[in-house]
C-alpha positions in Angstrom: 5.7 -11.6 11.9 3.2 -13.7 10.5 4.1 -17.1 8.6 3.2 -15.8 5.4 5.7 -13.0 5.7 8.4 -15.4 7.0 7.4 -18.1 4.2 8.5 -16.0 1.3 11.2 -13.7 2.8 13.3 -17.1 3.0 16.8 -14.9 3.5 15.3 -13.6 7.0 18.0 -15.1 9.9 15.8 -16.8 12.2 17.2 -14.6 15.3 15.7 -11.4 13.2 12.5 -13.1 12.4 11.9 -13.7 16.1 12.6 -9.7 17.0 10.0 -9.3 14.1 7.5 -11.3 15.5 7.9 -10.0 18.5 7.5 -6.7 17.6 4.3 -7.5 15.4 2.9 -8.6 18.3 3.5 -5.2 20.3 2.3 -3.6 17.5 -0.9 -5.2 17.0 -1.6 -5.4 20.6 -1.1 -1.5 20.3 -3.5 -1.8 17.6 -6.5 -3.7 19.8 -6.1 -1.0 22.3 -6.5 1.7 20.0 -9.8 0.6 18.7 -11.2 -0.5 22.1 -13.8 2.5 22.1 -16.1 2.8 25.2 -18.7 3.3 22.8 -19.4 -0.9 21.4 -20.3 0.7 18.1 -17.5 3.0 18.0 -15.4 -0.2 19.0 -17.3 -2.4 16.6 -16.6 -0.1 13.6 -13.8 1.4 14.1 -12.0 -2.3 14.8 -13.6 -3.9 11.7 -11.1 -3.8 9.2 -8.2 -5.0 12.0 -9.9 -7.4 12.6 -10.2 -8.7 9.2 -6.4 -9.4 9.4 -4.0 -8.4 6.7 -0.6 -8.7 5.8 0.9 -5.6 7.7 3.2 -4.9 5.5 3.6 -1.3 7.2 4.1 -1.8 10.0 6.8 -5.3 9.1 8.5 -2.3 7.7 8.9 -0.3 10.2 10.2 -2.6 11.8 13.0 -3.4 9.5 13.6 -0.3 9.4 14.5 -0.4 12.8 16.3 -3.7 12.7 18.9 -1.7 10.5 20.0 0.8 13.2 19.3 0.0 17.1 16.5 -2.5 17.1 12.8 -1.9 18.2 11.9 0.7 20.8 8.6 1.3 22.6 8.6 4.5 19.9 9.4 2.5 16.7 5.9 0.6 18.2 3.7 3.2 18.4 5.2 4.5 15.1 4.5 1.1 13.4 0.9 1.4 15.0 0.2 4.9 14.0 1.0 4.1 10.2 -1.0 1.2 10.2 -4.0 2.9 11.8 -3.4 5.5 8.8 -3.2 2.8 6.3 -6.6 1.3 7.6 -8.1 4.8 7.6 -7.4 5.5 4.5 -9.1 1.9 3.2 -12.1 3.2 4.7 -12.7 6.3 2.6 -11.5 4.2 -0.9 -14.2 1.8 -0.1 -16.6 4.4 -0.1 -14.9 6.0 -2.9 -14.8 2.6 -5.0 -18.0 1.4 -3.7 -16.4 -1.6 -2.9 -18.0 -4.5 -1.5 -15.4 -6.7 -0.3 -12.3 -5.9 1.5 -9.9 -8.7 3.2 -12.2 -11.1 2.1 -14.7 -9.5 4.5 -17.6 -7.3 3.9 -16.6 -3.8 3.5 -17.2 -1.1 6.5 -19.2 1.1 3.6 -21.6 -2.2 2.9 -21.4 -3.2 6.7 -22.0 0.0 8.4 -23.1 2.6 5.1 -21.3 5.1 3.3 -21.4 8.2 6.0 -20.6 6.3 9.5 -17.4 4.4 7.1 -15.7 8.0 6.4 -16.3 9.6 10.0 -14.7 6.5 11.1 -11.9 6.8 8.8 -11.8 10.2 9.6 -11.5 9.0 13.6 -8.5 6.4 12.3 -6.5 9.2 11.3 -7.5 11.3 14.5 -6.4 8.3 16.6 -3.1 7.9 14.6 -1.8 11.7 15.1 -2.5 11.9 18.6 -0.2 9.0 18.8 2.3 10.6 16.0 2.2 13.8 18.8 3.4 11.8 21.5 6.4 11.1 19.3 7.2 14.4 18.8 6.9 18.1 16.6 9.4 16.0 14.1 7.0 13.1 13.5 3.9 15.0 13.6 5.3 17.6 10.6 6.1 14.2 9.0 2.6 12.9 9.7 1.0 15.7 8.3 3.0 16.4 5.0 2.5 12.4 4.6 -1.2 13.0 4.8 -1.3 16.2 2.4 0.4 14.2 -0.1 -1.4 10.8 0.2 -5.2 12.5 0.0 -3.6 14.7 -3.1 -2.8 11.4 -4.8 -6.3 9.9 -4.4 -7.5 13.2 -5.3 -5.4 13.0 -9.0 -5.9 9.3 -9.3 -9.4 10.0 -9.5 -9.5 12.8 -12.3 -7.8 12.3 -15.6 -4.4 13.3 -16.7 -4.4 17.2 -18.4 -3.9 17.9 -21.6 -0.2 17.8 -22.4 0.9 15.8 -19.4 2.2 12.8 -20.3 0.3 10.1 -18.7 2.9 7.8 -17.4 4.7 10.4 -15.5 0.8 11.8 -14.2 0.4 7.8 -12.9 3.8 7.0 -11.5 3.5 10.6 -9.5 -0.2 9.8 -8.6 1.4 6.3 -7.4 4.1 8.0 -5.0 1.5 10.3 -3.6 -1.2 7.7 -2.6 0.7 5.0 -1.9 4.3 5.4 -2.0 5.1 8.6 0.6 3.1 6.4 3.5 5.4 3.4 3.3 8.4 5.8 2.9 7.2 7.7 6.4 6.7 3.9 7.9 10.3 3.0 6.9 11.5 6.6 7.8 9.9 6.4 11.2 11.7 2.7 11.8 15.5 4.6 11.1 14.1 7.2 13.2 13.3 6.0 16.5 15.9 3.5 16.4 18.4 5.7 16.6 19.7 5.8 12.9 21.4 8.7 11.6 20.1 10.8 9.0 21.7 9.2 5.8 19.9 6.1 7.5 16.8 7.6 7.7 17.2 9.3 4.1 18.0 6.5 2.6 15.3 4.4 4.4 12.9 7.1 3.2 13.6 7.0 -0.4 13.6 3.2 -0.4 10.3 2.9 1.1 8.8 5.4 -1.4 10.4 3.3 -4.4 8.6 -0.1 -2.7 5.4 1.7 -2.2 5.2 2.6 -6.1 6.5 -1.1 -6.9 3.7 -2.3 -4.1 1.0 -0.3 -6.2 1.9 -1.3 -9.5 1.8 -4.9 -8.8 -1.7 -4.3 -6.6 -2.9 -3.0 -10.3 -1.7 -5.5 -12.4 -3.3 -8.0 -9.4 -6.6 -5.8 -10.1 -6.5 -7.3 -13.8 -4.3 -10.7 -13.2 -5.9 -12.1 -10.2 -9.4 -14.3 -10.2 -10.0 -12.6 -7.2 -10.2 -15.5 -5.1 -6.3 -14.8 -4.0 -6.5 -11.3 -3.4 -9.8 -10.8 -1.3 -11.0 -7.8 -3.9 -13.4 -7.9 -7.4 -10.7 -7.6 -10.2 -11.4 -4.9 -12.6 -12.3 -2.4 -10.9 -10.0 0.0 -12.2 -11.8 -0.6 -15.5 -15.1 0.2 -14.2 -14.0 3.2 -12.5 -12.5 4.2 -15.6 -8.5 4.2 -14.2 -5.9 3.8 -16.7 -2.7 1.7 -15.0 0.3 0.7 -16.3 -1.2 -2.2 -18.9 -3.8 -0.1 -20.1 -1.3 3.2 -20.5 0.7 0.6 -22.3 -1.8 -0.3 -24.8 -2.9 2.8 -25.6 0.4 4.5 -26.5 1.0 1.3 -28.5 -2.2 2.5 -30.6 -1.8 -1.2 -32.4 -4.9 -0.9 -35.1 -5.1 -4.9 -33.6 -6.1 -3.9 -30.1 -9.4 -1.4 -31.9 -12.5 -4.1 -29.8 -9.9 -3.6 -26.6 -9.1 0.3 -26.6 -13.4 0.7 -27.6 -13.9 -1.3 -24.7 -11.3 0.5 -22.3 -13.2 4.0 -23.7 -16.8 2.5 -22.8 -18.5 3.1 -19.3 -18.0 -0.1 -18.0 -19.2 1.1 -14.5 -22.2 -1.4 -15.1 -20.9 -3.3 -17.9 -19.7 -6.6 -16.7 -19.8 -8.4 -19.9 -17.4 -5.4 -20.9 -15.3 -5.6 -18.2 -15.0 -9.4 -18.2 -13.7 -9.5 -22.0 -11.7 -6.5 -21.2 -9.8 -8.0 -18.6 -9.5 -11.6 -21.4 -7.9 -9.0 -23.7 -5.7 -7.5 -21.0 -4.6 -10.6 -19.7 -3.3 -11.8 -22.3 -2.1 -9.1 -23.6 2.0 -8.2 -24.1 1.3 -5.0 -22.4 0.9 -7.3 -19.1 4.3 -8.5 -19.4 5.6 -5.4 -19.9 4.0 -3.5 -17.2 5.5 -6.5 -15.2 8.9 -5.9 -16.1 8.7 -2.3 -15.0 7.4 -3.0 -12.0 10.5 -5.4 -11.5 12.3 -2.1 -12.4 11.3 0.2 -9.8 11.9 -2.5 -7.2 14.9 -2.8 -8.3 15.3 0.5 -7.7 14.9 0.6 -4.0 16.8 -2.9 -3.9 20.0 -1.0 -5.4 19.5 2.1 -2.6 20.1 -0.7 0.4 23.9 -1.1 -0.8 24.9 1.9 1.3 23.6 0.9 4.1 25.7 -1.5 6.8 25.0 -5.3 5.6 23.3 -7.7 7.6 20.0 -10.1 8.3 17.5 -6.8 8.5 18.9 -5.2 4.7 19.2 -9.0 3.7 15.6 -8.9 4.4 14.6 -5.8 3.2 16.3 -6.6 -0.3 13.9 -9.8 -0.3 10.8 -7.8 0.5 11.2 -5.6 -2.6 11.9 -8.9 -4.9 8.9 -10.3 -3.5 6.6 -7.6 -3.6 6.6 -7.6 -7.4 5.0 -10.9 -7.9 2.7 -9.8 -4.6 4.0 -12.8 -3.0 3.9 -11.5 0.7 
């Protein structure tokens, strides 16, 4: 596990932290292989966001997962492995999407290799991570693929705006669990799973990931408007120049405060090329109360998948797990 990981999950018995470490290291030499194409390009491109690091938060979750029941098995490894390489896929075809620029504090694969070669080799990620899913079984793979309906339907809403007579909370939250929050669910899920747990285990480990992934994606919004940038290794507000309402801004418009009239013109601008726009946009936001309230529901829907841990059998790996969803909120780890 790497040191940042370990740094701010301080409740982590040491004994545990070395079985995580460990099995990160298992996993990411899983990872190299994967990626080590006979083809250089191939190899090249297809490793280039790996190799840009990361936190593998996945993949540490798998693993916890499995720390819960039986411990780590060759299967909860190429599990870990297969979500990752999911995971990285699917930052592939949102840089293209987002026309990002930076990713990891590296150059994106869309400005590194163009927009076409980035999404065929997303598009080979994901091939690469269900041949390995198939090895694991008709379970997994069913799992894989209803995991993969439901995260390209969430990018698919995320991008259009909510209809008429939807309330646009409950549109976000659900857009939330879609594209972010059913892949760390199956990552937790596949930990219980080939470990050994039973199936209220692996329920419970299921819904608890989904809860952290929408918690994980709130807090990577409100980064997209709190952070500098410098920290988080992307431009902030680009939600605001793509046009995406999160939590703060949903917040501000249902407060409809005749005091927020230069903010809610700006948020209703194209401020795709705008960056004087989107730079006082993101001074309003910031300090703004909506901020602190988005905050505080964030903290609530962790707090959610904190309170699902208590039925499971005490010890260093749900000890752990509890601090990961505390810490995720202030995207501390």
């Amino acid at each position: 596990m790497t040191a940042a990981i370990v740094h701010n999950l301080p409740s982590v018995e040491p004994g545990l932290a070395a079985s995580l470490s460990a099995g990160l290291a298992r996993v990411e030499g899983f990872l190299a292989e994967c990626v080590d194409l006979a083809d250089p390009f191939l190899a090249q491109a297809s490793g280039h966001l790996l190799r840009a690091g990361g936190k593998r938060f996945r993949p540490v979750l798998t693993l916890l997962a499995a720390e819960v029941s039986q411990g780590v098995t060759e299967e909860v490894v190429r599990a870990a492995a297969a979500v990752e390489l999911t995971h990285l896929a699917s930052l592939y075809h949102d840089d293209v999407m987002d026309e990002a620029a930076v990713r990891r504090h590296v150059v994106s694969a869309n400005e590194a290799y163009g927009n076409s070669t980035a999404i065929l080799v997303g598009d080979l990620l994901f091939g690469t991570a269900s041949s390995i899913v198939a090895d694991l079984g008709p379970e997994a793979v069913k799992i894989q693929a209803e995991t993969f309906v439901r995260l390209c339907a969430g990018q698919i809403r995320d991008a259009r705006p909510c209809p008429a007579g939807q309330d646009p909370l409950g549109y976000y939250l659900q857009v939330l669990a879609d594209k972010t929050g059913v892949l760390i669910a199956t990552a937790a899920r596949y930990g219980a799973m080939f470990s050994g747990g039973d199936a209220d285990t692996v329920d419970v480990m299921r819904q608890y990931g989904e809860r952290l992934g929408v918690a994980f994606q709130l807090a990577d919004d409100l980064l997209d408007i709190a952070s500098e940038g410098a920290e988080s290794g992307k431009v902030p507000g680009t939600d605001l120049r793509e046009g995406v309402d999160t939590l703060p801004v949903l917040r501000v418009r249902q407060l409809a405060d005749p005091a927020d009239a230069e903010l809610i013109a700006l948020l209703d601008s194209d401020l795709g090329q705008d960056e004087e726009g989107v730079a006082r946009a993101l001074e309003l936001l910031r300090r703004h109360p909506a901020l602190s309230w988005a905050r505080e529901q964030t903290r609530a829907v962790a707090d959610e998948a904190r309170s699902l841990l208590v039925s499971l059998p005490q010890g260093p790996a749900v000890q752990a797990l509890d601090a990961l969803a505390a810490g995720v909120v202030d995207r501390s780890i």
